[in-house]
C-alpha positions in Angstrom: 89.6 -102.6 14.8 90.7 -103.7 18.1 92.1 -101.9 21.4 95.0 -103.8 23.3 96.8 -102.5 26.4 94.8 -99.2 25.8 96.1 -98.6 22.4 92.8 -98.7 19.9 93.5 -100.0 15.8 91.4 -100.0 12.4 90.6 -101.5 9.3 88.2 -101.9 6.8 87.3 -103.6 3.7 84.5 -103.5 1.5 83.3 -107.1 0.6 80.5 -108.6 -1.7 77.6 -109.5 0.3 76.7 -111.6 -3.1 79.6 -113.0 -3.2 80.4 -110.8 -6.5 81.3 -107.7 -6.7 79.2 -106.2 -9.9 81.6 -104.2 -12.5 81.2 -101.1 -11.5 82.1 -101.8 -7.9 85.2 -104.0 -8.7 86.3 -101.1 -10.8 85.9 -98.4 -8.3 87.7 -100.4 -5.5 90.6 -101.2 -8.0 90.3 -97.4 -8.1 90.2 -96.8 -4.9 93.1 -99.2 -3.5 95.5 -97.4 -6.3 95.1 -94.2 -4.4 96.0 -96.4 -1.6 98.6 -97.8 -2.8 100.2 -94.0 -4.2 99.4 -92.4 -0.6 101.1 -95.4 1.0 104.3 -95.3 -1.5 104.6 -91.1 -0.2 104.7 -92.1 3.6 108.2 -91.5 5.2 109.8 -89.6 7.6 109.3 -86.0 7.2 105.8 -86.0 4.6 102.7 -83.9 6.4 99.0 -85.3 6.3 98.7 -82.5 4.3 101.2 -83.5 1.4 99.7 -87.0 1.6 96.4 -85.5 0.4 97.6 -83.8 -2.1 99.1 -87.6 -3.5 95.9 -88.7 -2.8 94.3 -85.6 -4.8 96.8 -85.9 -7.8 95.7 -89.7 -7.9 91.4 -89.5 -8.2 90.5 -89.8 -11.4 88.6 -86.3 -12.4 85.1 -87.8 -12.8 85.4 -89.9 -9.4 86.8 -86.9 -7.2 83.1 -85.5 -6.1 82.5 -88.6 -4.6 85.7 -89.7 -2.9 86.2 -88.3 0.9 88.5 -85.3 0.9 89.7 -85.0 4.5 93.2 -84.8 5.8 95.0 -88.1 4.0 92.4 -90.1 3.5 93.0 -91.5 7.0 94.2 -90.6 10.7 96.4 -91.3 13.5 95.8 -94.4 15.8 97.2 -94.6 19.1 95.4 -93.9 22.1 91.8 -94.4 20.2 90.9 -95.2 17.0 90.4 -91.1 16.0 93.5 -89.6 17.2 93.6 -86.4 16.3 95.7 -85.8 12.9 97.5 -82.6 12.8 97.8 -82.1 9.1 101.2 -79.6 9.1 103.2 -82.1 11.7 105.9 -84.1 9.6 105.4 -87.8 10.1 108.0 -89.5 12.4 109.4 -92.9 12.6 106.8 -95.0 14.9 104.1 -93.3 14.3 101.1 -95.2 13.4 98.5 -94.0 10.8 95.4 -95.5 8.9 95.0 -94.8 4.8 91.6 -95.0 3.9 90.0 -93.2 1.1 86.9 -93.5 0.7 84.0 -93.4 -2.0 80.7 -92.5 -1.4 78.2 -91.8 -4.3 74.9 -92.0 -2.8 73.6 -90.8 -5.6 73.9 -94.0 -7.3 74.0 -96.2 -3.5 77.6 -97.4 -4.1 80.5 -97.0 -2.1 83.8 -98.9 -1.6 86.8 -98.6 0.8 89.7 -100.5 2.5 91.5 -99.0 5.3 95.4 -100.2 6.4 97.2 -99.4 9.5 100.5 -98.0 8.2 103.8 -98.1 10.7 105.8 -94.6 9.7 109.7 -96.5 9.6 113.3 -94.9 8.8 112.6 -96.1 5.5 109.2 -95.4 4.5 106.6 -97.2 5.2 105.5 -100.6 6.8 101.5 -101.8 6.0 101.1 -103.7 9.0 97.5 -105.2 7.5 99.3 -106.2 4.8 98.4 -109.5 5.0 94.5 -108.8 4.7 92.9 -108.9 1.1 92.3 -105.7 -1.0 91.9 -106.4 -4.7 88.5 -107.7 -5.8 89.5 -110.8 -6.7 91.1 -111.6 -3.5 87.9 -110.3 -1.8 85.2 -112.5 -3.0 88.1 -115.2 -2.5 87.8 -114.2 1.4 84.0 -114.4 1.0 83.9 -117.7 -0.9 86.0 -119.4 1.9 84.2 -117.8 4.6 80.8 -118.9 3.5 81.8 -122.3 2.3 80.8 -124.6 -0.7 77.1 -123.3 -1.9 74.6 -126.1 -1.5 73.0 -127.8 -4.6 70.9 -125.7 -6.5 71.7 -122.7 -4.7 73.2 -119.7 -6.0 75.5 -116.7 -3.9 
């Protein structure tokens, strides 16, 4: 994130170290950004944090729910710093600025994935103002393939 004339931002991505992402993982971030994706498609004028996380709920497949963060809307606030408090029963409002994030954690098995977008609460719904950023796998280990240039002979990623 970033702070700017004392308002504070956030975002997140989860990206291959390897360059890869193995199967499981690329699955369970193509999991993870459709809950996204259905909590962003509820935001408008009106919705609670509290209804957003029941979307969020409703969209977890059963087997992956344990292990996927359960807070709130899968997100917060931003404003004044990057944690403003979220008041879960307060209808959203044009202007207002939140972050969807859910998360998953299964340390059980050491693998978790998660992207985070800053969302802009508009008249009309809502506008993802990191919508420019990557999120699927694919276009994730394209980020990380750019970033770390052309591999050199005989060397893997």
């Amino acid at each position: 994130g970033c702070e700017l004339d004392y308002y504070a931002s956030d975002v997140g991505r989860t990206v291959p170290v390897s360059g890869r992402f193995s199967a499981e993982q690329r699955r369970l971030l193509a999991m993870e950004v459709a809950v996204a994706d259905a909590i962003i498609a509820a935001i408008r004028p009106g919705v609670t944090l509290s209804e957003l996380g029941a979307v969020a709920r409703a969209h977890i497949p059963e087997a992956e729910r344990p292990y996927m963060q359960v807070a709130g809307h899968f997100g917060h606030h931003l404003g004044l710093s990057a944690g403003d408090p979220s008041l879960a029963d307060v209808p959203l409002a044009p202007g207002m600025v939140l972050t969807v994030e859910p998360w998953y954690y299964n340390h059980d098995r050491s693998i978790a994935v998660f992207t985070e977008d800053v969302i802009l609460v508009t008249q009309q719904g809502a506008e993802v103002l990191t919508a420019e950023l990557p999120r699927s796998p694919a276009e994730l280990e394209r980020m990380v393939e750019r970033a770390s240039g052309p591999a050199a002979p005989g060397r893997q990623r």
